[in-house]
TORPA-4810 file (N, C-alpha, C, O; in nm, 3 decimals):
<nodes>
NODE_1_13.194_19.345_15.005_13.071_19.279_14.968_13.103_19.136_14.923_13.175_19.100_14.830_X
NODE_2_13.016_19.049_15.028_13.047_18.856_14.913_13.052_18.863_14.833_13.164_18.875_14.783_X
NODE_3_12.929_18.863_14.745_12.887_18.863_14.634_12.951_18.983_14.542_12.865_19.051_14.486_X
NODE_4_13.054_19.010_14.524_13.099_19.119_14.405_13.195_19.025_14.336_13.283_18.962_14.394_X
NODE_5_13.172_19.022_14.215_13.242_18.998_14.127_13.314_19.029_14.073_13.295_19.129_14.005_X
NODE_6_13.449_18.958_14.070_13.585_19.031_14.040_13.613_18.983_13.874_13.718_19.021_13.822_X
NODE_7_13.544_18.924_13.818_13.646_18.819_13.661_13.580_18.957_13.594_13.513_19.048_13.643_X
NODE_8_13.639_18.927_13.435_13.582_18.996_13.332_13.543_18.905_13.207_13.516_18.942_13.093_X
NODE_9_13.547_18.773_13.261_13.560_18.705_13.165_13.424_18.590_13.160_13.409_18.523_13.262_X
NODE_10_13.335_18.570_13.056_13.220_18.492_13.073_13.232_18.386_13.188_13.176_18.383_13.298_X
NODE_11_13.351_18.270_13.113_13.357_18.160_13.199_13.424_18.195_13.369_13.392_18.123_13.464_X
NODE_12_13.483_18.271_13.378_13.543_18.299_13.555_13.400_18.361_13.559_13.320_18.276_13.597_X
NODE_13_13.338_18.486_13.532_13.231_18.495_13.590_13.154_18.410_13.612_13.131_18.407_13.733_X
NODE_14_13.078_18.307_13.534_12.985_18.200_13.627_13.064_18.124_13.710_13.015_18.084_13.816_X
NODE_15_13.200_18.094_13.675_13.262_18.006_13.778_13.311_18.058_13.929_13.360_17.999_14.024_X
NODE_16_13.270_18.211_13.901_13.309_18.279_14.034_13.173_18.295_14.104_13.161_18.318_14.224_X
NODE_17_13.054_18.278_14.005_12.903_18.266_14.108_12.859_18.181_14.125_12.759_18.163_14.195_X
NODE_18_12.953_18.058_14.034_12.895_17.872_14.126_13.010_17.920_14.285_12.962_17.983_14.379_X
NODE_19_13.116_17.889_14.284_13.225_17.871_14.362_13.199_17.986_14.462_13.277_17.968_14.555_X
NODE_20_13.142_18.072_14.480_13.128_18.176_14.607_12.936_18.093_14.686_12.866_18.135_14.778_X
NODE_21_12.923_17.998_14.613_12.763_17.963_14.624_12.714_18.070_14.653_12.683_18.110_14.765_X
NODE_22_12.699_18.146_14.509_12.598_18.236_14.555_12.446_18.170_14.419_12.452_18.075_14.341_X
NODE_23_12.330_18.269_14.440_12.224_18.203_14.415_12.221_18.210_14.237_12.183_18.314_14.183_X
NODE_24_12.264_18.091_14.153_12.284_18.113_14.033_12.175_18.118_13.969_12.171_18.128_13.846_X
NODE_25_12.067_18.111_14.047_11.913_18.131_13.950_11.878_18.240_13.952_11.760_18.266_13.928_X
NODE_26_11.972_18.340_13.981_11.959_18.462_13.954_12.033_18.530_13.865_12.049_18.652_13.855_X
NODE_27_12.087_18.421_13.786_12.180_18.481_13.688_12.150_18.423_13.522_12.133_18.310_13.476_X
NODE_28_12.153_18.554_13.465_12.107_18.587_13.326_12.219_18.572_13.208_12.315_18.648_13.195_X
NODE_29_12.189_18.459_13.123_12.277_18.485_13.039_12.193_18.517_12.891_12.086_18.461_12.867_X
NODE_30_12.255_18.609_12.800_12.262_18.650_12.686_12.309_18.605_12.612_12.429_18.630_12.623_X
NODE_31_12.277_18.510_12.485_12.361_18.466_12.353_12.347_18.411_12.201_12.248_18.353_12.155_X
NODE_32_12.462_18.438_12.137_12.403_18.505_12.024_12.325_18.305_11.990_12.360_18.193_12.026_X
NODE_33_12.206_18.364_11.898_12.142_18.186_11.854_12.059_18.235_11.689_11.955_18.288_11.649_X
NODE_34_12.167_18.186_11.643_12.068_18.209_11.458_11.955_18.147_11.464_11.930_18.043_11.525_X
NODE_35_11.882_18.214_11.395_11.711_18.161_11.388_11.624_18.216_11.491_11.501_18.211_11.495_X
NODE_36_11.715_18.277_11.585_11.585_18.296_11.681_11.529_18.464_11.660_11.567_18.532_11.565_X
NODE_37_11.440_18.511_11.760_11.459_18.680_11.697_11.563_18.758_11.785_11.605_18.765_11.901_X
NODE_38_11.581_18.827_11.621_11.769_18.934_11.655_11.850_18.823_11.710_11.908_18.837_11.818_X
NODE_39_11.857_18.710_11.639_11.956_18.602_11.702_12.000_18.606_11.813_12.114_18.633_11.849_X
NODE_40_11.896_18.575_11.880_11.971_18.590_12.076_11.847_18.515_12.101_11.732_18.508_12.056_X
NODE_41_11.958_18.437_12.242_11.823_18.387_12.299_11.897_18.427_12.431_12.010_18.471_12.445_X
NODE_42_11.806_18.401_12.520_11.815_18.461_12.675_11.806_18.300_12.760_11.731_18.214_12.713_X
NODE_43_11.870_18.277_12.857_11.866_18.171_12.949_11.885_18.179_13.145_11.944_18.277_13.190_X
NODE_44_11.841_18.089_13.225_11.896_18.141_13.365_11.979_18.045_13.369_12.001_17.959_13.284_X
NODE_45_12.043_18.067_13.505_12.098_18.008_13.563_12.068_17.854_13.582_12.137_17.752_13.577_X
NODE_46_11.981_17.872_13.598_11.916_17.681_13.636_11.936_17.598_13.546_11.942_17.477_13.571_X
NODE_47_11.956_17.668_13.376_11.933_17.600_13.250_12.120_17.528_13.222_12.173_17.452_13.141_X
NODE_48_12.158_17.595_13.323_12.309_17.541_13.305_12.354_17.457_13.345_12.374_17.481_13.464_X
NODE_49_12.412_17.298_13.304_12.396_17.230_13.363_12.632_17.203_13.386_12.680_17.124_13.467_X
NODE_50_12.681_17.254_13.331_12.813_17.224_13.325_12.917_17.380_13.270_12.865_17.440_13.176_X
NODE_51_13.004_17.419_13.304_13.074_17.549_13.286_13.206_17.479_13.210_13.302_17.509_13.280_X
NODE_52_13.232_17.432_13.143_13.354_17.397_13.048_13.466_17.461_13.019_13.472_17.584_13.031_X
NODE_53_13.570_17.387_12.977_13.676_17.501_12.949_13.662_17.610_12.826_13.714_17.721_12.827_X
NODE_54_13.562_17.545_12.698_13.540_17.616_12.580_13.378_17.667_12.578_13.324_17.732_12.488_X
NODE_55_13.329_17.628_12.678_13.137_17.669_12.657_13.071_17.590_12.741_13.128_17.485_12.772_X
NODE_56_12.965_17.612_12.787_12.853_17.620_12.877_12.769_17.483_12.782_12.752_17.460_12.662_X
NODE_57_12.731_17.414_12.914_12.690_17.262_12.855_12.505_17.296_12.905_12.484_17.285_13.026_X
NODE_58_12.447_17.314_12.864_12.316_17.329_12.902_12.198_17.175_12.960_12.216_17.060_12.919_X
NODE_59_12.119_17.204_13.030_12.067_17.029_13.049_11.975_16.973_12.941_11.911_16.871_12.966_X
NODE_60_11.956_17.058_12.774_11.925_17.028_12.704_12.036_16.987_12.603_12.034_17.007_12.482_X
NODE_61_12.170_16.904_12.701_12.270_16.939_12.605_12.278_17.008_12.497_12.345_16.957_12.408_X
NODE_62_12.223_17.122_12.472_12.318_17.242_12.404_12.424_17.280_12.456_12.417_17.320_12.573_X
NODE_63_12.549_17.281_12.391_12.649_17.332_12.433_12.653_17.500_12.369_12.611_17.502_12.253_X
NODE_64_12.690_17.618_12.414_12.702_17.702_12.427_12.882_17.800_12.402_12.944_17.797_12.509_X
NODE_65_12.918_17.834_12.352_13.103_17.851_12.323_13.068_17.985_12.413_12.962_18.048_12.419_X
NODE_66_13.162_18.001_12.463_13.170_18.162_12.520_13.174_18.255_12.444_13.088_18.342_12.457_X
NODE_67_13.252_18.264_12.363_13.269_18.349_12.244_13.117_18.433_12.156_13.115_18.538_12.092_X
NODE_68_12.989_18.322_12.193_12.881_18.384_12.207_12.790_18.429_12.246_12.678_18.450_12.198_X
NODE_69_12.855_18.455_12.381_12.767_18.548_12.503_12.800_18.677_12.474_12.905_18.731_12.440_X
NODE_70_12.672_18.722_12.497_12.677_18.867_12.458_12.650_18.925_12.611_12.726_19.007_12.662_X
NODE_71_12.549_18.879_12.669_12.574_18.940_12.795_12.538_18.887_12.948_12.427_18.834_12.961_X
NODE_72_12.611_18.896_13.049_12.586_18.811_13.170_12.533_18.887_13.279_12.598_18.976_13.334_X
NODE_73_12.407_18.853_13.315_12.374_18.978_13.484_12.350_18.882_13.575_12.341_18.762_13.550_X
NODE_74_12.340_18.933_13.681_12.325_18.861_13.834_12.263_19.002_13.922_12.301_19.117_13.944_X
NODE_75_12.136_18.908_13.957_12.066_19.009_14.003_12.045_19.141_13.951_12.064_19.235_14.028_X
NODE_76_12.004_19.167_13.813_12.026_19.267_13.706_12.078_19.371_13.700_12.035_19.475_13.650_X
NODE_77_12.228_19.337_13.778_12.322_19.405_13.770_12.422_19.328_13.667_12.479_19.226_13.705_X
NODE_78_12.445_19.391_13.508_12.575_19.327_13.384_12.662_19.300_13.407_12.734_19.400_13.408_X
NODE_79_12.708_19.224_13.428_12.847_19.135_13.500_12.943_19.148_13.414_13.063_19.167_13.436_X
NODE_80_12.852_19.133_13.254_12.972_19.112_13.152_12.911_19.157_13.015_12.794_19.119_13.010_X
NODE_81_12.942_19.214_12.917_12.846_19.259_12.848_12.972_19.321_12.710_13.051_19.415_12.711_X
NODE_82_12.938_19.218_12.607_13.020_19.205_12.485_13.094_19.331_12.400_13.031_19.421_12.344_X
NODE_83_13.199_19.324_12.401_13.200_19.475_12.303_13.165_19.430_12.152_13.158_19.318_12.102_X
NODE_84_13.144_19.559_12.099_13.118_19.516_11.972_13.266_19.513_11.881_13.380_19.525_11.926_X
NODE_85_13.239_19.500_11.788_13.412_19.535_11.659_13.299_19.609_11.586_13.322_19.668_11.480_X
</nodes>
């Protein structure tokens, strides 16, 4: 299958669904955001404007750390999905 995703890791996963061009506005990210409700906010694909070595640059420049994604789908299938401690 093209489209299967091999990383386990936030940043190789989006960088493996820019770099295969597959359709990134179909992809869901999860992460943690104080203040909002249950501190998470939800974003697509489109809202991403840069994949960094330390976090996700958004086109509202928000930058984003990996470390607070909780969870990634593509085509709402979980690509990546946080353990807890």
């Amino acid at each position: 299958m093209e489209d299967e995703i091999k990383s386990g890791y936030p940043r190789n996963i989006l960088n493996e669904i820019k770099w295969k061009n597959l359709d990134f506005d179909e992809c869901i990210v999860e992460y943690i955001h104080r203040g909002m409700p249950e501190d998470k906010k939800v974003i697509s694909g489109v809202d991403i404007k840069d994949i960094g070595r330390s976090f996700i640059t958004l086109y509202s420049d928000t930058m984003i750390p990996y470390h607070r994604i909780l969870r990634i789908k593509y085509k709402g299938n979980i690509l990546y999905l946080k353990k807890r401690a």
